[in-house]
C-alpha positions, 0 to 999 in steps of 0.5 A: 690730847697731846701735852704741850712741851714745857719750855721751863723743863726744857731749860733745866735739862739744857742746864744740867747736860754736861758741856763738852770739853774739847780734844785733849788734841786741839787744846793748846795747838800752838804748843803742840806746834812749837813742840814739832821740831823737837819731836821729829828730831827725836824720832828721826835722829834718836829713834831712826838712828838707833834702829838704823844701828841695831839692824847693821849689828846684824850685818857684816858690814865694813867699810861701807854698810850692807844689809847682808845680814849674819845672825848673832856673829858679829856679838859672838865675836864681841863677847869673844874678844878679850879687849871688849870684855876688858873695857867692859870691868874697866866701865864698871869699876870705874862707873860704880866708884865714880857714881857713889864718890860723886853722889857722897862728895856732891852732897856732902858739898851741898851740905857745908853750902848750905849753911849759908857761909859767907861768899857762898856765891863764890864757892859755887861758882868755884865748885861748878866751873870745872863742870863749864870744860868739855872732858878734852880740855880736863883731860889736857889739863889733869894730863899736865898736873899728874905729868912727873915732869913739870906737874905734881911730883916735879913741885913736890921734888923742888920742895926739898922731897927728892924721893917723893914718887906720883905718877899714875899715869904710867902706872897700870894700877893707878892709872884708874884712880887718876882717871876717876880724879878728873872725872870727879873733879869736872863731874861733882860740881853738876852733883852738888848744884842739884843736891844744894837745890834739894836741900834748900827746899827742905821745910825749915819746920823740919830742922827745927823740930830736930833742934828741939828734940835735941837730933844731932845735924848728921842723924837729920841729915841721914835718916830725914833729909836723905829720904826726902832728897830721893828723887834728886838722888835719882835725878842725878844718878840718872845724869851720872849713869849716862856720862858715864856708859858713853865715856870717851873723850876724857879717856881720850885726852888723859890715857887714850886707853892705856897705859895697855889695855887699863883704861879702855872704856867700851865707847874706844872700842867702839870708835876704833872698830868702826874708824881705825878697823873699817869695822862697821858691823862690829861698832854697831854691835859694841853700840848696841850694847850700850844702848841695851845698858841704859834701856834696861838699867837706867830708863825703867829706874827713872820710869819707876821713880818719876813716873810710877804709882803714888808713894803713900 
């Protein structure tokens, strides 16, 4: 005799299978839509064109780009010209200086904010407004302030101090530092907006539990809201690091890469092979340098932080 299908035993099986989610693919299409433009731009303005540079880095090509292609020689040449490995000490010396003057002096800003003093509101807006100018315009602006003429020695000499000497700007030993001050000046205030957003979001319980103990504020600070502000240090190291490698138009406005050869930065290099010397294959290699710079030093740092395996 056949059994006869239990309808209640079917019910429990329809139960206890597992409903199908959807496609990870079709779940919130109007998002994915919307995210096209910017995906596209990506791939063909930031991808393409990246590409597009490093094949013509191989090439010889001058005024107009040609695919015929040379091997190595156009980054032999490059290594082997003594403006380019100039401008290469020069970003170094000025980009660690300039990271580890902005990360000390941002945080230490965010510090004295936040301790809640009176028209703190006016005193970020003083600290972030150099950060509202393009690097043109406070380049114009420090190139008026270091002028002996009419800037600070001028205003120091009309003060009684006749012998008083501030120009750096004429001065290869000095014109870095005078270079870093602007820089410093328009860049720290992004710095310390970031470590001020870090550090009000400490839990209180914690500054409390070192009142108790009786921890000096500067020990808190550096052996326990340190360590916990890390990944806004690195956010803003990654924001630093980039400005940085692609420096160009402050250099531009304050020393246009004098006085000499003291401030030329790799970015002058490169706009002067391919404009000024009609020398396209060796801007592309200069270019593609730095696009190697911020690949192997700046993208798997920030992978590792944000986006690497879960700290205990």
């Amino acid at each position: 005799m056949t059994a006869l299908p239990d309808p209640d035993r079917g019910a429990v099986r329809a139960k206890a299978a597992p409903a199908r989610r959807p496609s990870r693919l079709l779940h919130n299409p109007m998002s994915k839509v919307a995210a096209m433009p910017m995906i596209a731009t990506a791939l063909v303005i930031f991808v393409g064109c990246s590409l597009w540079t490093v094949v013509h880095s191989f090439t010889d090509s001058k005024l107009l780009p040609r695919l015929n292609f040379v091997g190595f020689e156009q980054y032999e040449r490059l290594w082997s010209s003594s403006r380019w490995i100039t401008s290469v000490e020069n970003i170094a010396i000025y980009g660690v200086t300039a990271l580890v003057l902005s990360l000390v002096l941002g945080f230490l800003f965010a510090a004295l904010l936040d301790q809640r003093i009176r028209a703190e509101g006016i005193f970020r807006t003083i600290i972030l407004y150099p950060y509202a100018l393009s690097f043109i315009v406070t380049g114009l602006v420090w190139q008026w302030v270091l002028n002996p003429d009419f800037g600070i020695q001028n205003v120091v000499r009309d003060l009684g101090f006749a012998s008083f000497s501030f120009d750096p700007l004429n001065n290869p030993d000095t014109v870095m530092i005078a270079l870093l001050m602007a820089g410093l000046w328009q860049g720290t205030g992004l710095v310390t907006v970031i470590m001020l957003a870090g550090l009000r979001g400490v839990d209180e319980d914690i500054w409390k539990a070192t009142r108790v103990d009786g921890i000096p504020a500067w020990k808190t600070y550096l052996f326990v809201v340190v360590p916990i502000l890390r990944p806004v240090f690195v956010t803003a190291t990654v924001l630093i690091a980039t400005g940085i490698v692609k420096l160009y138009d402050l250099v531009v406005a304050l020393t246009n890469g004098g006085p000499g050869s003291a401030t030329q930065m790799p970015a002058l290099y490169v706009y002067d092979a391919m404009f000024a010397k009609q020398n396209l294959a060796q801007g592309f290699a200069a270019s593609t340098i730095m696009l190697l710079a911020v690949l192997v030093l700046l993208i798997p740092w920030s992978i590792h932080e944000f986006g690497g395996k879960k700290r205990g």
